[in-house]
VOBA-328693 format. One record per residue (C-alpha): x negated, y, z; residue number from 1; residue in one letter. Coordinates in Angstrom, 3 decimals, padded with zeros to 6 digits. Example, Ala and Ser with C-alpha at 12.3 -4.5 7.8 and 13.67 -1.06 7.14 Angstrom:
2
<xx=-012.300 yy=-004.500 zz=007.800 nr=1 rest=a>
<xx=-013.670 yy=-001.060 zz=007.140 nr=2 rest=s>
***
This chain:
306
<xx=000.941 yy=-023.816 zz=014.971 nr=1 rest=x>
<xx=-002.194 yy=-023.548 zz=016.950 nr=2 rest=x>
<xx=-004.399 yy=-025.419 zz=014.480 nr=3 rest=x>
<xx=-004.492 yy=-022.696 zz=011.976 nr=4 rest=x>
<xx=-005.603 yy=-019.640 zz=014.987 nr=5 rest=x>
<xx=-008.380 yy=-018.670 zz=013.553 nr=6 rest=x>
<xx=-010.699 yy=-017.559 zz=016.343 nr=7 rest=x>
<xx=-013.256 yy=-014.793 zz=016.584 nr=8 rest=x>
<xx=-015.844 yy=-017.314 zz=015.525 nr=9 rest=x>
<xx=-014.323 yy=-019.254 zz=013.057 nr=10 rest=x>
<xx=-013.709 yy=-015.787 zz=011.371 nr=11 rest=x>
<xx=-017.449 yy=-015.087 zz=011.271 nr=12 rest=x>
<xx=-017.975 yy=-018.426 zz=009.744 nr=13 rest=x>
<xx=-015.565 yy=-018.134 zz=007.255 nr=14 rest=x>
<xx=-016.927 yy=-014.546 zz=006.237 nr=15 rest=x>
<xx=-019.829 yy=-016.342 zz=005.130 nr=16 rest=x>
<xx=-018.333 yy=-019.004 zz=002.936 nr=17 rest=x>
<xx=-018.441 yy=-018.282 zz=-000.795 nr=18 rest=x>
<xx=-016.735 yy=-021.371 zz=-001.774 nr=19 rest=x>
<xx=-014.178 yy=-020.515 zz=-004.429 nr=20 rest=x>
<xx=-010.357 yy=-021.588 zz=-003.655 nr=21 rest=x>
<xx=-008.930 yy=-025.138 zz=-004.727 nr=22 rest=x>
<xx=-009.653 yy=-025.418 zz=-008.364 nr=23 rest=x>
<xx=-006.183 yy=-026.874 zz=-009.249 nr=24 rest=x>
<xx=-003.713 yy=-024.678 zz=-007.090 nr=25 rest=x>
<xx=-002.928 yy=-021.056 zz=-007.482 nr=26 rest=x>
<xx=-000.959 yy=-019.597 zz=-004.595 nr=27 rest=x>
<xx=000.752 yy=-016.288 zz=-005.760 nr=28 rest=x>
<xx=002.301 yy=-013.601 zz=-003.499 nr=29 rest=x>
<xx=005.506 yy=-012.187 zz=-004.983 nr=30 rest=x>
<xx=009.273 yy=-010.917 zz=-004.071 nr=31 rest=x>
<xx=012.482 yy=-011.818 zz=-005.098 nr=32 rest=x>
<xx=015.495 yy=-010.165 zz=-005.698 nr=33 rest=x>
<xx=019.022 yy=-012.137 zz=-005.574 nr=34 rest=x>
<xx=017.088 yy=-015.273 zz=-005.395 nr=35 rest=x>
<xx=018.792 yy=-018.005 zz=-003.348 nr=36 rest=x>
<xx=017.306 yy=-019.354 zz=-000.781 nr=37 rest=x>
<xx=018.730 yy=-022.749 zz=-001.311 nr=38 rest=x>
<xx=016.876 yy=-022.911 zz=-004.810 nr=39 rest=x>
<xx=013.905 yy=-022.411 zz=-004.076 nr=40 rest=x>
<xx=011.950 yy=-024.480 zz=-006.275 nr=41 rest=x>
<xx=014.209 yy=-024.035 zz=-009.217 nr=42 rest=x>
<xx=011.485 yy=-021.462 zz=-010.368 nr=43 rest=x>
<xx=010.150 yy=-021.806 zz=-013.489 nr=44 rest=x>
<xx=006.231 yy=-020.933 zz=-013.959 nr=45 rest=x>
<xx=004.152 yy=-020.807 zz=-016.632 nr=46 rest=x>
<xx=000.416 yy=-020.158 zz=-017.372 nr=47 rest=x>
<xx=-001.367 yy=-018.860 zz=-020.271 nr=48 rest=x>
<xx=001.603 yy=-019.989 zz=-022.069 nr=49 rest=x>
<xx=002.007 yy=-023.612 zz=-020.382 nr=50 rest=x>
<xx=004.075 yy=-024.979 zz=-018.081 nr=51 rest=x>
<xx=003.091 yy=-025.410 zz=-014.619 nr=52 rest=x>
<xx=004.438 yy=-027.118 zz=-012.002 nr=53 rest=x>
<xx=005.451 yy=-024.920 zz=-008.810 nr=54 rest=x>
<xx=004.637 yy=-027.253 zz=-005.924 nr=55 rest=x>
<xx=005.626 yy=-025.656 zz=-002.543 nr=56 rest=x>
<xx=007.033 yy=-021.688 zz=-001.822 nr=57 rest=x>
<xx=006.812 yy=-020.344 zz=001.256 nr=58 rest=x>
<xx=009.645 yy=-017.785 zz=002.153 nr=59 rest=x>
<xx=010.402 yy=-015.171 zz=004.923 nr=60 rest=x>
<xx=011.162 yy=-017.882 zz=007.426 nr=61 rest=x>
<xx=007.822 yy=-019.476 zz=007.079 nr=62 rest=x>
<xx=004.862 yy=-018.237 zz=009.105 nr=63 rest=x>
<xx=003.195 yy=-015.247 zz=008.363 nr=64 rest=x>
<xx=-000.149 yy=-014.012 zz=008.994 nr=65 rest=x>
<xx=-001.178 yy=-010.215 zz=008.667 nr=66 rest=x>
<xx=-004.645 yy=-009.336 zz=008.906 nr=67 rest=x>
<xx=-004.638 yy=-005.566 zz=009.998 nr=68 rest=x>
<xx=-007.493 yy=-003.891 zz=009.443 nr=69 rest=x>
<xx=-008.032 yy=-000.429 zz=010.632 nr=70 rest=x>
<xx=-010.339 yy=002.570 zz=009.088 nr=71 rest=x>
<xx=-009.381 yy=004.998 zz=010.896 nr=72 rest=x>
<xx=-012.144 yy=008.343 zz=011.994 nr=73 rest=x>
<xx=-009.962 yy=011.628 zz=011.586 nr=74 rest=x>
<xx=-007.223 yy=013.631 zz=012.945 nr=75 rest=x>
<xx=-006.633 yy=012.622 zz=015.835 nr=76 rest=x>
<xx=-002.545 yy=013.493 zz=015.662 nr=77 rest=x>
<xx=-002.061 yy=011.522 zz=012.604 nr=78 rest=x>
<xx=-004.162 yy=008.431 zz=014.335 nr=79 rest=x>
<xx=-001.872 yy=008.965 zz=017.463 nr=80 rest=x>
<xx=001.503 yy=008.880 zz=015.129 nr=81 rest=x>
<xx=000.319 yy=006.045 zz=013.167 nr=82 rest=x>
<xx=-000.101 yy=004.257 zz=016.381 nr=83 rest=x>
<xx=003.529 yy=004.961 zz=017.188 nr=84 rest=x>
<xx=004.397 yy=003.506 zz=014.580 nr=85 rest=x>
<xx=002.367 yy=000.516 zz=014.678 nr=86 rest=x>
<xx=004.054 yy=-000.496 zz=017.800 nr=87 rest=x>
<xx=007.345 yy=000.079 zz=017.181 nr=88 rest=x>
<xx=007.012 yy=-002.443 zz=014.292 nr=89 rest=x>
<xx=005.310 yy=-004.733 zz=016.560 nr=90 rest=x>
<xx=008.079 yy=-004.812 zz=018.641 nr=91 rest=x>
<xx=010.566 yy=-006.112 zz=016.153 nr=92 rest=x>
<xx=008.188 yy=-008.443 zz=014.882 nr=93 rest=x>
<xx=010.047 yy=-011.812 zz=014.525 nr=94 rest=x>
<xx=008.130 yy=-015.027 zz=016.470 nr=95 rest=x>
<xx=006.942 yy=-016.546 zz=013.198 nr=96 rest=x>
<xx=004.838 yy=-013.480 zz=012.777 nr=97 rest=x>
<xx=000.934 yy=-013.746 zz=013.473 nr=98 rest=x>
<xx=-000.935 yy=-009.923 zz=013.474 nr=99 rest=x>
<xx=-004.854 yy=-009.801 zz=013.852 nr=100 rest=x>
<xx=-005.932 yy=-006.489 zz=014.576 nr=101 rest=x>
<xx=-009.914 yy=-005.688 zz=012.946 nr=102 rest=x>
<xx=-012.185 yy=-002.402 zz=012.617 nr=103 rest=x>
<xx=-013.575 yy=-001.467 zz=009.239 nr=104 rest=x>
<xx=-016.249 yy=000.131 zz=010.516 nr=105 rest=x>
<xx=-020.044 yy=-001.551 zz=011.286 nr=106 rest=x>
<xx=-019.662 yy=-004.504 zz=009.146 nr=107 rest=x>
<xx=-015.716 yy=-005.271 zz=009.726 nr=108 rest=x>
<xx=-015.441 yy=-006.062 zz=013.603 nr=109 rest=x>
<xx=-012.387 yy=-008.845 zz=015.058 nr=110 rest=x>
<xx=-010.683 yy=-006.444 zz=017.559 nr=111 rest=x>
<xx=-007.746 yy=-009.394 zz=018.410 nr=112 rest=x>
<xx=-007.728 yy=-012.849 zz=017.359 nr=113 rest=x>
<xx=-004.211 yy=-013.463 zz=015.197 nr=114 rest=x>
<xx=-001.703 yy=-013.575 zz=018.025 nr=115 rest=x>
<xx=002.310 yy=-013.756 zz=018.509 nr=116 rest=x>
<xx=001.430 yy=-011.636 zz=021.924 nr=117 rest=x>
<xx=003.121 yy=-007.936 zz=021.380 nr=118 rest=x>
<xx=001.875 yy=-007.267 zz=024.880 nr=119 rest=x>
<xx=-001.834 yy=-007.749 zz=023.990 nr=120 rest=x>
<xx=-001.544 yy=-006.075 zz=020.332 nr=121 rest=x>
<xx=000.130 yy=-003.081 zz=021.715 nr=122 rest=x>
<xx=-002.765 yy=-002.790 zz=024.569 nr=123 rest=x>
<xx=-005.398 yy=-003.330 zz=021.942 nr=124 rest=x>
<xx=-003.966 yy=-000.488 zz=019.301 nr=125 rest=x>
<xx=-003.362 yy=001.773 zz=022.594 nr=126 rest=x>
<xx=-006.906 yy=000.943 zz=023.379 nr=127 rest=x>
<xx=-008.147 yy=001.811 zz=019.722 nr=128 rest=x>
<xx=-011.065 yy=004.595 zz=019.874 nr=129 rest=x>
<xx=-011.745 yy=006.006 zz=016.192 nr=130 rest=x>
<xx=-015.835 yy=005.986 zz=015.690 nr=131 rest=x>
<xx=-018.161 yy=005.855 zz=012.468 nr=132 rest=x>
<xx=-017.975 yy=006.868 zz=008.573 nr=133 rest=x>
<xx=-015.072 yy=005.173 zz=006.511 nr=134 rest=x>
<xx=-016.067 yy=001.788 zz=005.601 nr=135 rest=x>
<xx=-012.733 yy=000.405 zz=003.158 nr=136 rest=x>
<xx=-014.632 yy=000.159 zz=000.192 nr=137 rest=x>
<xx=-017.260 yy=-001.379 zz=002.194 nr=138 rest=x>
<xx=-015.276 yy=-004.233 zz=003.501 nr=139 rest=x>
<xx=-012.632 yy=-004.890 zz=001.534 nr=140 rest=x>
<xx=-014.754 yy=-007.543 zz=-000.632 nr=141 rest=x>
<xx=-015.402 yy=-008.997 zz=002.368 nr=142 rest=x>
<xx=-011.993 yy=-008.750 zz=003.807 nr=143 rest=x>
<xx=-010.018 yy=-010.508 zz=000.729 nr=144 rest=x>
<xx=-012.606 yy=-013.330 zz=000.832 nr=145 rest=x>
<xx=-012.156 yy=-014.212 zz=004.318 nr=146 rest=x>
<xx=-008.262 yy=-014.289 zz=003.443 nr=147 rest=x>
<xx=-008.514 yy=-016.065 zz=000.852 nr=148 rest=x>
<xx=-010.440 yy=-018.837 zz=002.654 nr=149 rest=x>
<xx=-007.500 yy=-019.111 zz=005.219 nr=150 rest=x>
<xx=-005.081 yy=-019.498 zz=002.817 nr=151 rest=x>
<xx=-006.356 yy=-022.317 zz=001.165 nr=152 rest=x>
<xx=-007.232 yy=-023.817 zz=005.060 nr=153 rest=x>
<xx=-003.483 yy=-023.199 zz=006.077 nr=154 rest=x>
<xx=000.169 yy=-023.485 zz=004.935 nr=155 rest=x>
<xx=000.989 yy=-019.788 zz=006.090 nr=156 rest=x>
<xx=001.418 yy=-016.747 zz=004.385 nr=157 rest=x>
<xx=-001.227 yy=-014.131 zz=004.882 nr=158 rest=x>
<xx=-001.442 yy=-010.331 zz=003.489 nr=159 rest=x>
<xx=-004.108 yy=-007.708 zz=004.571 nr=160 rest=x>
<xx=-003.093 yy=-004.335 zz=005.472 nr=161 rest=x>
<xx=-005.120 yy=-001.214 zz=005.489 nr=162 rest=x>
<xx=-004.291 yy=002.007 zz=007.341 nr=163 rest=x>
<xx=-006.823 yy=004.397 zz=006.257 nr=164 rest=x>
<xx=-007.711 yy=008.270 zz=006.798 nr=165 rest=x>
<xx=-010.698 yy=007.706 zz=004.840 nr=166 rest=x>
<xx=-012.245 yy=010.844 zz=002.600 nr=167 rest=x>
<xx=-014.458 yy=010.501 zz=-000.371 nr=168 rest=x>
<xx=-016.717 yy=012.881 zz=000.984 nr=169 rest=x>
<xx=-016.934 yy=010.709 zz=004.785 nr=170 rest=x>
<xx=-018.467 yy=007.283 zz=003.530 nr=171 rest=x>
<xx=-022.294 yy=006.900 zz=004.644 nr=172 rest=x>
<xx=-023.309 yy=006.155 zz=000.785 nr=173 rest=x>
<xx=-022.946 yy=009.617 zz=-001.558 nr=174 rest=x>
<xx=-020.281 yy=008.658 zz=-003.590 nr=175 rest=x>
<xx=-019.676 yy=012.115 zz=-004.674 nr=176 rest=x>
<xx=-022.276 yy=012.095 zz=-008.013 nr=177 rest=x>
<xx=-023.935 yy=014.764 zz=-007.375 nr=178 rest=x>
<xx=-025.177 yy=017.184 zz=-010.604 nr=179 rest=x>
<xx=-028.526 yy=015.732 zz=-012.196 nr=180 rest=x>
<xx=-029.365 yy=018.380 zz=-014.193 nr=181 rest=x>
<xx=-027.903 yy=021.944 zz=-013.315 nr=182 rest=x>
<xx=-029.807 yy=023.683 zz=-015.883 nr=183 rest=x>
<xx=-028.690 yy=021.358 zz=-018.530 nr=184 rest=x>
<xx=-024.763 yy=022.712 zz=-019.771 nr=185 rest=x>
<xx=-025.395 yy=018.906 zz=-021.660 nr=186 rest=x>
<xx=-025.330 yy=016.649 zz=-018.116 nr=187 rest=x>
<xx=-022.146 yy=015.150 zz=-017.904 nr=188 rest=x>
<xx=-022.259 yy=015.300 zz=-014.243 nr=189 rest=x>
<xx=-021.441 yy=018.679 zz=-014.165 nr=190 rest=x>
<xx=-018.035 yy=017.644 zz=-015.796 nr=191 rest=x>
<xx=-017.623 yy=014.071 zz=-014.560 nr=192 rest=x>
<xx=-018.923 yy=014.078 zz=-010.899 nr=193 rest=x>
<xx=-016.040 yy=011.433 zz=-010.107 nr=194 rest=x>
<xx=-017.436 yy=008.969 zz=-012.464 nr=195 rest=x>
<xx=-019.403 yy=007.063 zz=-010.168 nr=196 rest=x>
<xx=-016.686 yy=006.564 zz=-007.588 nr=197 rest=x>
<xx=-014.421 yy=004.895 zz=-010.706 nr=198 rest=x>
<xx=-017.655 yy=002.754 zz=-011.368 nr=199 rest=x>
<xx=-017.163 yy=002.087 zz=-007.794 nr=200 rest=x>
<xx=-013.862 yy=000.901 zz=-007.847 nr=201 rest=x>
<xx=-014.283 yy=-001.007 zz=-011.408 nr=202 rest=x>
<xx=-016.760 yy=-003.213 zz=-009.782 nr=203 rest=x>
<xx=-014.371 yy=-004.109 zz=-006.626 nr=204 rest=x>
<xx=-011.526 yy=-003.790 zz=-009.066 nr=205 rest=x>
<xx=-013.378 yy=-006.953 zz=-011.128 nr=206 rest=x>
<xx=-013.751 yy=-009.008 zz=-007.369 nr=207 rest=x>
<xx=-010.551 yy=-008.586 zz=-006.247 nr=208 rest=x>
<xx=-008.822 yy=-009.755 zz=-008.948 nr=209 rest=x>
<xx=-009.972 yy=-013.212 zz=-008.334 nr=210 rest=x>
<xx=-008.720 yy=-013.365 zz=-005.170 nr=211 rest=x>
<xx=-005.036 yy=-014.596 zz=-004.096 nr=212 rest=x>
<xx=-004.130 yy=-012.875 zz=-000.858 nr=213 rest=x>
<xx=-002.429 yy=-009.822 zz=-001.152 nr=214 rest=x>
<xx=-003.728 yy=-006.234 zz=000.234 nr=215 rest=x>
<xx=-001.530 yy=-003.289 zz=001.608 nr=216 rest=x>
<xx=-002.761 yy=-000.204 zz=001.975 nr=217 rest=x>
<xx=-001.216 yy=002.891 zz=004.229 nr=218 rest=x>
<xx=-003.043 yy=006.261 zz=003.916 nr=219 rest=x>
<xx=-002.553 yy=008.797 zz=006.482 nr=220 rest=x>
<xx=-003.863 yy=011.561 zz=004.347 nr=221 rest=x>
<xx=-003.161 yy=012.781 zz=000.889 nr=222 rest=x>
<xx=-005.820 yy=014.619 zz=-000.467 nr=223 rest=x>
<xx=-006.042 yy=016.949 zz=-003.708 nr=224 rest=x>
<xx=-009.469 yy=017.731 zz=-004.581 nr=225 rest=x>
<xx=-010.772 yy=015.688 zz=-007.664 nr=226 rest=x>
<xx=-012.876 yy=013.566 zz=-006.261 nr=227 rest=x>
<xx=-010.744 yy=012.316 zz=-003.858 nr=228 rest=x>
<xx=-007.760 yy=011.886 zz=-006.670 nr=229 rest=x>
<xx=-010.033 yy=009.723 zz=-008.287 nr=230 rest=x>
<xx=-010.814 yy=007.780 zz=-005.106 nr=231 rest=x>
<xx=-006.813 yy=007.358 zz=-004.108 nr=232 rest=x>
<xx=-006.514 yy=006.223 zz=-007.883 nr=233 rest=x>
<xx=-008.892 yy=003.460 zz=-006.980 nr=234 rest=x>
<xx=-006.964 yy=002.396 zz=-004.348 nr=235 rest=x>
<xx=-004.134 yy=001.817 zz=-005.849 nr=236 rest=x>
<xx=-005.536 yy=-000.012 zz=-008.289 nr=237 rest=x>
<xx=-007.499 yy=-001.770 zz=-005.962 nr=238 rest=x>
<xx=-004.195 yy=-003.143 zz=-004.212 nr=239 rest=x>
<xx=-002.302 yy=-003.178 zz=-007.489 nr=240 rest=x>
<xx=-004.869 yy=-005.859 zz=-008.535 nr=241 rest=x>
<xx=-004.370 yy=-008.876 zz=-005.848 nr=242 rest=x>
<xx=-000.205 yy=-007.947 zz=-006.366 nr=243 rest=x>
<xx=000.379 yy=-005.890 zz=-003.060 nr=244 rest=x>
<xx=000.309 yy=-002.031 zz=-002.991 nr=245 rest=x>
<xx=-000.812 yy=001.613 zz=-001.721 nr=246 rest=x>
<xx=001.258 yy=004.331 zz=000.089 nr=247 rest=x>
<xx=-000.134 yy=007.865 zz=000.710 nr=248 rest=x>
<xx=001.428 yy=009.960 zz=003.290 nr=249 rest=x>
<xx=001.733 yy=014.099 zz=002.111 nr=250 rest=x>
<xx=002.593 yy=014.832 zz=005.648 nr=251 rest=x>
<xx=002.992 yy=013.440 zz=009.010 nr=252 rest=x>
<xx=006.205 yy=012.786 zz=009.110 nr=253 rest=x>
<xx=005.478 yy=010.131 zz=006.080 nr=254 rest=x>
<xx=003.576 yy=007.945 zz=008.419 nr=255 rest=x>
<xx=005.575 yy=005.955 zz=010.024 nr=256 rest=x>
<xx=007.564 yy=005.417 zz=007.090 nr=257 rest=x>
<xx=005.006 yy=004.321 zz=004.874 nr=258 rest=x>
<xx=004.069 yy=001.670 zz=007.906 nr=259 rest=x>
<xx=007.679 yy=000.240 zz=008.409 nr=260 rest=x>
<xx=007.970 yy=000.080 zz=004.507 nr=261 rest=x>
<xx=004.408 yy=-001.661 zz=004.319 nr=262 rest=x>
<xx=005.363 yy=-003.964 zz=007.428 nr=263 rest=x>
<xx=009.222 yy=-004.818 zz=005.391 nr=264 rest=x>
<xx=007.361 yy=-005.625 zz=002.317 nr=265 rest=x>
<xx=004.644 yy=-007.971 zz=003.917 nr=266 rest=x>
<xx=007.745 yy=-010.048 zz=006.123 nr=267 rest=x>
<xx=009.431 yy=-010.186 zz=002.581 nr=268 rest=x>
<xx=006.948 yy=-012.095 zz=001.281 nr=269 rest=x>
<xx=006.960 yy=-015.549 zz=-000.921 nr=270 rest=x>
<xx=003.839 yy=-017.226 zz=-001.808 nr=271 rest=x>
<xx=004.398 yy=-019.738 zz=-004.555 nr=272 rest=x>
<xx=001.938 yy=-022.605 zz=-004.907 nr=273 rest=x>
<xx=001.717 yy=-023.615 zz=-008.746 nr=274 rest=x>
<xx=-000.632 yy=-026.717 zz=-009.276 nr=275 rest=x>
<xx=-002.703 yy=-027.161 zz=-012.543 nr=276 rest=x>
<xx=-004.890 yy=-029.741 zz=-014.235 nr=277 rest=x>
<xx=-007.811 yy=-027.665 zz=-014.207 nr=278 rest=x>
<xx=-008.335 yy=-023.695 zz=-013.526 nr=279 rest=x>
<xx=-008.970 yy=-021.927 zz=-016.540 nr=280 rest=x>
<xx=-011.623 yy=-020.100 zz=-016.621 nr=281 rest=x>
<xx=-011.391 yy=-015.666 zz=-017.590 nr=282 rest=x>
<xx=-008.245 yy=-014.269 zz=-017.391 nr=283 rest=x>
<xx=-004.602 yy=-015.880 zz=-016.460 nr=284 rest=x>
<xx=-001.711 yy=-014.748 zz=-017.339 nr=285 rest=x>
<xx=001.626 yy=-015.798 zz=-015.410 nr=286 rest=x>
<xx=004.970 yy=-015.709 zz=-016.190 nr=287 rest=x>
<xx=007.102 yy=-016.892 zz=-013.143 nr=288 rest=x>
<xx=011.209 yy=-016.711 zz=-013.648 nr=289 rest=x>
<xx=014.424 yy=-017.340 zz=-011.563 nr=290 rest=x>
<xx=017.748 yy=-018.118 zz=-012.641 nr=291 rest=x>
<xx=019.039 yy=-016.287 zz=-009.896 nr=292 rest=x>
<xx=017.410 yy=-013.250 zz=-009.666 nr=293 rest=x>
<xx=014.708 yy=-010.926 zz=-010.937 nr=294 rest=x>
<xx=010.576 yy=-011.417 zz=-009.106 nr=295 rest=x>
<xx=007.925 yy=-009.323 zz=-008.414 nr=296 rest=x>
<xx=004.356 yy=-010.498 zz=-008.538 nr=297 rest=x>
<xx=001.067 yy=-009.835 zz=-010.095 nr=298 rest=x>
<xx=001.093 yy=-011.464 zz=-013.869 nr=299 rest=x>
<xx=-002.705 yy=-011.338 zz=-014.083 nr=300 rest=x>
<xx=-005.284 yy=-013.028 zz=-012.583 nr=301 rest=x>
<xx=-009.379 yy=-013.533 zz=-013.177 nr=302 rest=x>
<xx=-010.689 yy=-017.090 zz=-012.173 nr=303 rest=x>
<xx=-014.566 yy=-016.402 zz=-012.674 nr=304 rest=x>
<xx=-016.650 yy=-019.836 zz=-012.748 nr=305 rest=x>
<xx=-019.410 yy=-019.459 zz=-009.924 nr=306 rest=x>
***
């Protein structure tokens, strides 16, 4: 188990790879429903209309790796409960569960190396101290890239998970499109200030669908304002993209929820490796069924040649 740890400094290393994944394998997150363990591989997969052949799936009782990034600079109460919550679900973690704890903020920072040790992750989130601007849009090209490079290093299942109090109006860079023109009635600014935070998200949107590993997002704050609609809206779609998902928490007592729910949806994890001649090249489109049951996965995916 220990040669796929990935240290502090094999983590920096990787973040500057840009190597693409293994052009003939695909390795696709999803979740079953009534499947049977004991036919596994009796999936049946096909891409862009053609069959493919599904060459290993990795299941609940296969390791897992969560990469648990926190962007976290607000209120202190909801930090405090989300921390509660954290390690109460470290605590029931089973052993074949590996959690690496990283900040967001100045340039995504490795707080823990992934670890089995509750003791040390529940010191280290205790230990947290909130600091800096929200930086989730800022790292989460980064982020997925690094993940991606581990999966293709290491039979293990990894997913990244976000917990977030982050506010459009908080990030260093203006994201908030200011008015050009206030005298002009004409500047569609003045009616479409969240346009440049969807141009934003289209761009990550358009990068993150290439990649494989999954991302989770938990965000302790709802917010209502337009701008920051638009920005939640990107999130989603953001996580919606590389098949995982985004919860927002309307009040405090949501938090913990959304964090067990997030934690039981990562642990319920398959990753199904489908091998190919070649990797086709613009969009793919996948089509993966059970006799036994009904799946949930991500039926798109953008292989750009680099």
């Amino acid at each position: 188990m220990t040669r796929w740890i990935v240290s502090a400094a094999l983590m920096g290393a990787l973040l500057r790879l840009l190597a693409d994944p293994s052009p003939a394998r695909l390795r696709i997150p999803l979740w079953a429903d009534g499947v049977q363990q004991a036919e596994p591989l009796s999936l049946k997969v096909h891409v862009n209309g053609q069959e493919a052949r599904l060459v290993h799936l990795l299941g609940p009782e296969d390791d897992l790796m969560v990469l648990l990034i926190l962007d976290l600079v607000g209120d202190l109460n909801e930090i405090t409960l989300a921390k509660e919550a954290l390690i109460e679900q470290f605590q029931q973690l089973p052993d074949n569960v590996y959690v690496g704890l990283l900040r967001a903020q100045d340039g995504m920072q490795v707080v823990l190396d992934p670890t089995r040790d509750r003791k040390g992750l529940i010191e280290a989130i205790q230990a947290y101290r909130i600091r800096g601007a929200p930086a989730l849009l800022e790292t989460i090209d980064t982020a997925t890239q690094l993940a991606d490079h581990i999966l293709t290093k290491a039979p293990v299942r990894i997913a990244l998970f976000y917990i977030t109090d982050s506010n459009v109006y908080g990030y260093r860079e203006d994201l908030t499109n200011p008015v050009i023109n206030w005298s002009d009635q004409r500047d569609l600014s003045r009616r479409f200030n969240e346009g440049f935070i969807r141009e934003r998200i289209a761009r990550l949107h358009q990068k993150l669908s290439t990649r494989q590993v999954p991302v989770f997002i938990v965000h302790l704050e709802y917010q209502t304002d337009r701008l920051n609609e638009a920005y939640q809206n990107g999130l989603m779609q953001l996580a919606s993209a590389t098949g995982g998902r985004a919860l927002f928490c309307r009040s405090n007592t949501d938090i913990a929820t959304a964090i067990q729910e997030t934690f039981g949806r990562i642990r319920s994890m398959y990753v199904a490796e489908i091998e190919l001649a070649s990797l086709p090249q613009g969009l793919i489109e996948l089509d993966i069924k059970s006799p036994s049951g009904s799946l949930q996965y991500r039926d798109k995916l953008l292989a750009i040649k680099r």
